[in-house]
C-alpha positions in Angstrom: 0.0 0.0 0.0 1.3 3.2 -0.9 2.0 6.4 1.3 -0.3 8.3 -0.7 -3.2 5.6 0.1 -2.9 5.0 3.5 -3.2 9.4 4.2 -6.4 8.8 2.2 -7.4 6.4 4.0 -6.9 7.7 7.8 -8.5 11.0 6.2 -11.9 9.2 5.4 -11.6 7.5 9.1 -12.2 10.9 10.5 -10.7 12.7 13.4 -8.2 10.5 15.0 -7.2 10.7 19.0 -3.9 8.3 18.3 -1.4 9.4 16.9 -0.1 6.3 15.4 2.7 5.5 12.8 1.1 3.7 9.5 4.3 3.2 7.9 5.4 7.0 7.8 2.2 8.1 8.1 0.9 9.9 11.0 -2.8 9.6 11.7 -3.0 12.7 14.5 0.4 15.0 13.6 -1.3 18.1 14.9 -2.6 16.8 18.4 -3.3 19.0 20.7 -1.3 17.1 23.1 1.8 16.4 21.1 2.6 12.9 20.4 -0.3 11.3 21.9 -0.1 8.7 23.6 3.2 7.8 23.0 5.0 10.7 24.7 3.2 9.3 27.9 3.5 5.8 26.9 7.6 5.9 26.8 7.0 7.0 30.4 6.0 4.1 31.9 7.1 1.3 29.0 9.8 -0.1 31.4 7.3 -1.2 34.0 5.8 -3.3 31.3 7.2 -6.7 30.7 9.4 -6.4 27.5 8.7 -9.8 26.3 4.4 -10.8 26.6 5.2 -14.4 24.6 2.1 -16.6 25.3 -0.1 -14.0 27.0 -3.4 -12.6 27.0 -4.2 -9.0 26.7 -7.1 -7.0 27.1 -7.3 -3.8 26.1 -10.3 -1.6 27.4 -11.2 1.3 25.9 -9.0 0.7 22.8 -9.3 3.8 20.8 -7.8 3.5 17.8 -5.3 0.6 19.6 -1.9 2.1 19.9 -1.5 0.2 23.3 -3.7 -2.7 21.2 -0.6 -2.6 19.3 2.3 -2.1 21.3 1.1 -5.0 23.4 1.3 -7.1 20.3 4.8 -5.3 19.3 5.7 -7.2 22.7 4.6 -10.4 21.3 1.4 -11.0 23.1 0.0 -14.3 21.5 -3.6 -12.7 21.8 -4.6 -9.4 22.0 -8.3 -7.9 22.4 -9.6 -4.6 21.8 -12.8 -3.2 23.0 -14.5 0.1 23.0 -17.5 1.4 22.4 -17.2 3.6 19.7 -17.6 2.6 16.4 -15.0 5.2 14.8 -12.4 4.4 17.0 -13.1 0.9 16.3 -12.8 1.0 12.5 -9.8 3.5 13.2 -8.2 0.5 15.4 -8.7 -2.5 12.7 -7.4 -0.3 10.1 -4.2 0.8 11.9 -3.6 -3.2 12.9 -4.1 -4.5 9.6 -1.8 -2.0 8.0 0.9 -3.2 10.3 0.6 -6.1 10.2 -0.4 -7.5 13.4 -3.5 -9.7 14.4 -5.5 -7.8 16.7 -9.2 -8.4 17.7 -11.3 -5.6 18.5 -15.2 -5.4 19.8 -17.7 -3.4 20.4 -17.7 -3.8 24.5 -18.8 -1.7 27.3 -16.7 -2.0 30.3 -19.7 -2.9 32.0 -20.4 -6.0 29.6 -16.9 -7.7 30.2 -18.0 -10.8 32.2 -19.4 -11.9 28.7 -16.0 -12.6 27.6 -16.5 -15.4 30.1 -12.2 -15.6 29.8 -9.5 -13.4 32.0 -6.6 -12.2 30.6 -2.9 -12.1 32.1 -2.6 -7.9 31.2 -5.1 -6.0 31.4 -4.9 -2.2 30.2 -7.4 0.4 31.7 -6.6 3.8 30.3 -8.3 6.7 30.2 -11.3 5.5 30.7 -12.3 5.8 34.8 -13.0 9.8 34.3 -15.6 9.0 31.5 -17.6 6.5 33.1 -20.8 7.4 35.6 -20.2 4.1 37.4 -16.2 3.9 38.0 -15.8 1.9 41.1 -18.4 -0.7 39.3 -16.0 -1.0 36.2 -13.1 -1.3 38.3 -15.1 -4.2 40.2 -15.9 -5.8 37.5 -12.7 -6.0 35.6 -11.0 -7.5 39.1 -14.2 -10.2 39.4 -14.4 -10.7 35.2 -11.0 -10.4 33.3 -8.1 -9.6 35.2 -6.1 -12.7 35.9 -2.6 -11.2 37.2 -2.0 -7.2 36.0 -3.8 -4.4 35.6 -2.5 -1.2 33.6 -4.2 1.7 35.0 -4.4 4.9 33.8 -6.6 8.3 34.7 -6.9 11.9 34.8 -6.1 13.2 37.9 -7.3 17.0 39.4 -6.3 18.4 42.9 -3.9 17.6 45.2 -0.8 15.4 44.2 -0.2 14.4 48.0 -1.4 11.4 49.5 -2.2 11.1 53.5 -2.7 7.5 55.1 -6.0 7.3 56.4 -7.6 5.8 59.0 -9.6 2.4 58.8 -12.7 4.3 60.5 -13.6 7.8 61.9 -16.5 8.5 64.1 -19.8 10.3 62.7 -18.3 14.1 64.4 -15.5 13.8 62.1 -16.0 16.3 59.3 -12.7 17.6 59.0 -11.2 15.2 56.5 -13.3 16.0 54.2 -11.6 19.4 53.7 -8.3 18.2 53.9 -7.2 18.1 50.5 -5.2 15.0 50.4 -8.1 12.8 51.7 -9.4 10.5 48.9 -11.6 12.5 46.2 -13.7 12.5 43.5 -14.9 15.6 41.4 -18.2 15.0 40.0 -18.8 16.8 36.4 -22.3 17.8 35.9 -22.1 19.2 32.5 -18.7 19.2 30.8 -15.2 19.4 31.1 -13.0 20.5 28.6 -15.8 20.3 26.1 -16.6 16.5 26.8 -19.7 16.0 28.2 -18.7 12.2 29.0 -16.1 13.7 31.6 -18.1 12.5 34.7 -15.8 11.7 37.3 -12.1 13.2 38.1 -10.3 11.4 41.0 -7.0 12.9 43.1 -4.5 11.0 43.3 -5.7 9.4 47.0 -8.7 8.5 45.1 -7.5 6.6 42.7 -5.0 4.9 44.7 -7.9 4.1 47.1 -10.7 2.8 44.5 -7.8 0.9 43.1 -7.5 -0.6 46.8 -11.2 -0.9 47.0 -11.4 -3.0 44.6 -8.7 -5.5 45.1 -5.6 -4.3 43.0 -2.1 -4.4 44.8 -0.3 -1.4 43.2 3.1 -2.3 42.6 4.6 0.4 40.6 3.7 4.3 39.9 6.3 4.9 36.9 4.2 8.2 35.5 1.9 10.3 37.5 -1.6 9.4 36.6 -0.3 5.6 35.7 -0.4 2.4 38.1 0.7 -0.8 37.7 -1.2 -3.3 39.5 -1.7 -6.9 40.6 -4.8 -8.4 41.6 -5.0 -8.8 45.4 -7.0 -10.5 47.5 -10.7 -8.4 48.8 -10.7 -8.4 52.8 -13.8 -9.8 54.6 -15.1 -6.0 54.4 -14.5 -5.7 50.6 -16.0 -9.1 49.8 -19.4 -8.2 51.2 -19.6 -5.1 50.1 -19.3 -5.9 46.3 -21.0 -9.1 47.0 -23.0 -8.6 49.9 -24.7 -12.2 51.6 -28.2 -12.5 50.3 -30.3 -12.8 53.4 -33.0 -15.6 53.1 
């Protein structure tokens, strides 16, 4: 396929939010963030296994599958993409088939992945938490559903960059954490931010390092500032019944 195609062809694909390399072609040169996501990816590559021979990835939230594809770069025997946006989708096949690389992608809601009925030994989770009305449910049900060992976490953080242990319980006249700025957050979005109305949710960084906890994942690493790598952990009595409380007869 010639250079001169494959512009034609990420021009009829529309507006692209990867900025991937098709062979010398760019498919987002003038993003508004630079080289997206790649600038951010080389950040936190290391912490990534350098050889994924005979594993399983998942990739939720796939976009137009630059991680889809670095994953497979890697060697990753299978690799599957799901998001649920048709663009980025047909953006996503195009980009793996132009490379070269076998890559499956779906139309998937987080929220749909115990369908898969299969867990997978990498898991990515990137830049989708903020965009979600349900977050600690999706992080739930990737732990329950699909993650079988890590979990590649990524989201937009706002607020305070500190982090303060807290305390296993406080007692009901206890009001001042909750204007101490390092205290686990979340910033709900009524309308929009930064023109997106699907912006719902924006954590601190205590928040997501606590819903991450909520939900079972050990964080291991912290190699870029809004990026965790995790390991599924075991829920405590607490957690276990209260993402799967005991049905009372």
């Amino acid at each position: 396929m010639t250079k001169e195609q494959i512009q034609e062809d990420v021009r009829k694909l529309g507006k692209w939010f990867h900025n991937i390399d098709l062979n010398g072609v760019k498919t987002a040169p003038d993003h508004f963030l630079g080289d997206y996501p790649n600038f951010k990816y080389r950040n936190f590559a290391h912490a990534i296994p350098e050889n994924l021979e005979g594993k399983t990835v998942l990739d939720v939230g796939c976009n137009a599958g630059f991680y889809s594809i670095e994953m497979k770069k890697r060697g990753a025997e299978r690799v599957l993409g799901i998001d649920s946006d048709e663009k980025y989708l047909a953006q996503a096949r195009y980009a793996a088939s132009t490379l070269g690389f076998d890559i499956e992608f779906r139309n998937m809601s987080v929220y749909e992945v115990g369908s898969l009925g299969e867990k997978f030994d990498v898991v990515i989770f990137m830049g989708v938490l903020y965009h979600l009305r349900h977050p600690l449910l999706a992080l739930d049900l990737l732990y329950e559903n699909v993650v079988k060992d890590m979990l590649i976490f990524q989201s937009m953080q706002r607020g305070s960059n500190e982090v303060e242990p807290v305390k296993p319980d406080y007692n009901f006249q206890e009001t001042g954490i909750f204007s101490n700025p390092n205290f686990p957050q979340m910033y709900f979005i009524e309308h929009r931010y930064s023109q997106d109305p699907t912006n719902w949710w924006i954590p601190n960084r205590a928040g997501a390092e606590a819903m991450l906890r909520s939900a079972g994942f050990e964080i291991t690493m912290h190699p870029e500032p809004e990026v965790y790598i995790c390991r599924r952990g075991e829920l405590s009595d607490n957690q276990a019944r209260a993402v799967y409380p005991v049905k009372k007869n």
